[in-house]
C-alpha positions in Angstrom: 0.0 0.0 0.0 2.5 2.6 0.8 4.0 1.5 -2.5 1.1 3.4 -4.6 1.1 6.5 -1.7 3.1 8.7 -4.5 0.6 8.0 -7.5 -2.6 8.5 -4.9 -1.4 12.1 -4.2 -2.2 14.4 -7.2 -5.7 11.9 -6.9 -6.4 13.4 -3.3 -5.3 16.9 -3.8 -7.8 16.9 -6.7 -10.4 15.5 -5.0 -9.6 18.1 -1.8 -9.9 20.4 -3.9 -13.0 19.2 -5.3 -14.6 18.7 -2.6 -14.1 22.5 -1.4 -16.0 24.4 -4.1 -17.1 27.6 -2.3 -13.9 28.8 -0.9 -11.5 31.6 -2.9 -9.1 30.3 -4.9 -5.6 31.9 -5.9 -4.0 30.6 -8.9 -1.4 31.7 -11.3 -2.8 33.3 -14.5 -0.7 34.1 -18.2 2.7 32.9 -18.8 3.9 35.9 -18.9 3.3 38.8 -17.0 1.3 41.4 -18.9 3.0 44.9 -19.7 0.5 47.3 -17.5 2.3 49.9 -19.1 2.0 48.8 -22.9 -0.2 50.9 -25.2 -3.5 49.7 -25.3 -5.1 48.8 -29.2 -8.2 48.6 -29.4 -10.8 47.6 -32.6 -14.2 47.7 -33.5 -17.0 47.4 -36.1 -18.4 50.7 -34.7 -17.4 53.9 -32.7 -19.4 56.3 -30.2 -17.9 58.7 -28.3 -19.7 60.7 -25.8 -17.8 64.2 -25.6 -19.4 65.1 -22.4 -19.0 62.2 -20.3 -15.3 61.5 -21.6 -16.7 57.8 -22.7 -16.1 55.7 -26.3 -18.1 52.8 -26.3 -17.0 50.3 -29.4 -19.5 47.5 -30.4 -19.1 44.7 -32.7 -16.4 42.2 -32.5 -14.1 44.6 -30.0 -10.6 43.4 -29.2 -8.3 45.3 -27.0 -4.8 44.3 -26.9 -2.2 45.0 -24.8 1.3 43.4 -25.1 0.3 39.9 -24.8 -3.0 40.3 -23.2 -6.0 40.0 -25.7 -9.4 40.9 -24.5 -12.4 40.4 -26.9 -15.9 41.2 -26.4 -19.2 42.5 -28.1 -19.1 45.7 -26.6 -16.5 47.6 -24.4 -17.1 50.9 -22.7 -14.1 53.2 -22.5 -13.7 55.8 -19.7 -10.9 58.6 -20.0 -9.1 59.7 -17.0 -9.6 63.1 -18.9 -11.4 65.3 -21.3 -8.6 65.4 -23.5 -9.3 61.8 -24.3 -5.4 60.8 -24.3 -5.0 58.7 -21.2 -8.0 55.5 -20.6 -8.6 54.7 -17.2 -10.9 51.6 -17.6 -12.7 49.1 -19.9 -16.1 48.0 -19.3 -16.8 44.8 -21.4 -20.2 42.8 -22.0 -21.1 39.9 -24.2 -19.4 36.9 -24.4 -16.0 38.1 -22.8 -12.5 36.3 -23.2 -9.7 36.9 -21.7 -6.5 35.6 -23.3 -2.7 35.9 -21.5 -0.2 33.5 -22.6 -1.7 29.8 -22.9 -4.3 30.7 -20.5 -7.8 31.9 -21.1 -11.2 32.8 -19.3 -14.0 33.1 -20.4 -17.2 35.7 -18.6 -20.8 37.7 -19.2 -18.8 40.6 -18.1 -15.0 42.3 -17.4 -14.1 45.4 -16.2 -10.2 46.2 -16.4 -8.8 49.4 -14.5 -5.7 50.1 -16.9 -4.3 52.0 -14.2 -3.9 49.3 -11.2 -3.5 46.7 -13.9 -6.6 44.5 -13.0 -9.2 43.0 -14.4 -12.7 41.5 -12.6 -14.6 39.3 -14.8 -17.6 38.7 -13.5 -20.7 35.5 -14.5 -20.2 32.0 -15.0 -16.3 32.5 -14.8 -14.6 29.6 -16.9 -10.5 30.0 -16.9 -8.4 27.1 -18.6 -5.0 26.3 -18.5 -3.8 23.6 -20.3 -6.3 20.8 -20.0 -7.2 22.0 -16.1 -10.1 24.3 -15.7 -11.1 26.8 -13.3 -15.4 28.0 -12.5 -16.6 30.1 -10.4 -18.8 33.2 -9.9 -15.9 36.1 -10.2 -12.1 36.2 -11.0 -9.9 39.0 -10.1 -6.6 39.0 -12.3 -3.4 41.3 -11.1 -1.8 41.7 -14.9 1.6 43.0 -13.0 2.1 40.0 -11.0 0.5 37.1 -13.3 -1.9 36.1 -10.1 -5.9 35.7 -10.3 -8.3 34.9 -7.4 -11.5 33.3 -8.2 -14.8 33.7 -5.6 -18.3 31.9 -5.6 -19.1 28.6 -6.3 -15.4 27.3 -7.4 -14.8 24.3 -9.2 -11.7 22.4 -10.4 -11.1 20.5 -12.9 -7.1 19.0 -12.5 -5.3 16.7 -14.7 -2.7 14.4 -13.1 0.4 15.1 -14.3 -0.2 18.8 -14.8 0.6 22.1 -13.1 
């Protein structure tokens, strides 16, 4: 029996893990750690920008890049730290959000990402992969600078053996 103890590990810390669905849980997100300070691209089928409230709002097939980060969306709000309109302080994206850093990738209803802290909060039926392993819950909280995300609500893991 104590033989098999080293191949019955990764099986219980799966199942632990399994079996604790509600609690937070930190994981590492992207490969690489996105550059926060990167200009930020963004693209569109269509542009409105709202003069008065210092707001763009893109819709159709939006994707925002930055360095290696890749958002995509069907709409994305943009907020201007000013009324010049030359420095964005955050993204609001809805409709079928994904989130792509490096060979990981979540998937949410809704994102917001404060360009200025370097975070993003997606928000609804959270679904982050890595690899084969996947990641649900109810909210995700990703720290570009340090490659680190925290995921609340109902949590659920999905581990392979074998893999990080």
């Amino acid at each position: 029996m104590r033989r098999n103890m080293p191949m019955l590990r990764p099986l219980i810390t799966a199942l632990t893990l399994l079996a604790m669905p509600a609690m937070a849980q930190e994981v590492g997100f992207g490969g690489l750690k996105a550059d926060v300070s990167a200009p930020v691209e963004v693209a569109a089928d269509s542009l409105a920008v709202e003069q008065d409230s210092g707001r763009a709002v893109f819709t159709g097939n939006v994707v925002i890049g930055q360095g290696e980060m890749r958002l995509s969306a069907d709409e994305v709000t943009v907020e201007y730290a000013d009324a010049g309109q030359s420095r964005i302080k955050s993204l609001h994206a809805k409709g079928e959000v994904t989130l792509v850093s490096g060979e990981d990738a979540a998937e949410a209803a809704e994102a917001t990402y404060d360009v200025e802290s370097g975070h993003v909060t997606l928000i609804g039926d959270v679904v982050m992969t890595q690899g084969r392993n996947v990641l649900t819950g109810d909210r995700m909280q990703v720290d570009l600078a340090s490659g680190t995300a925290r995921v609340d609500g109902r949590v659920r893991s999905i581990l392979q053996p074998g893999e990080n």
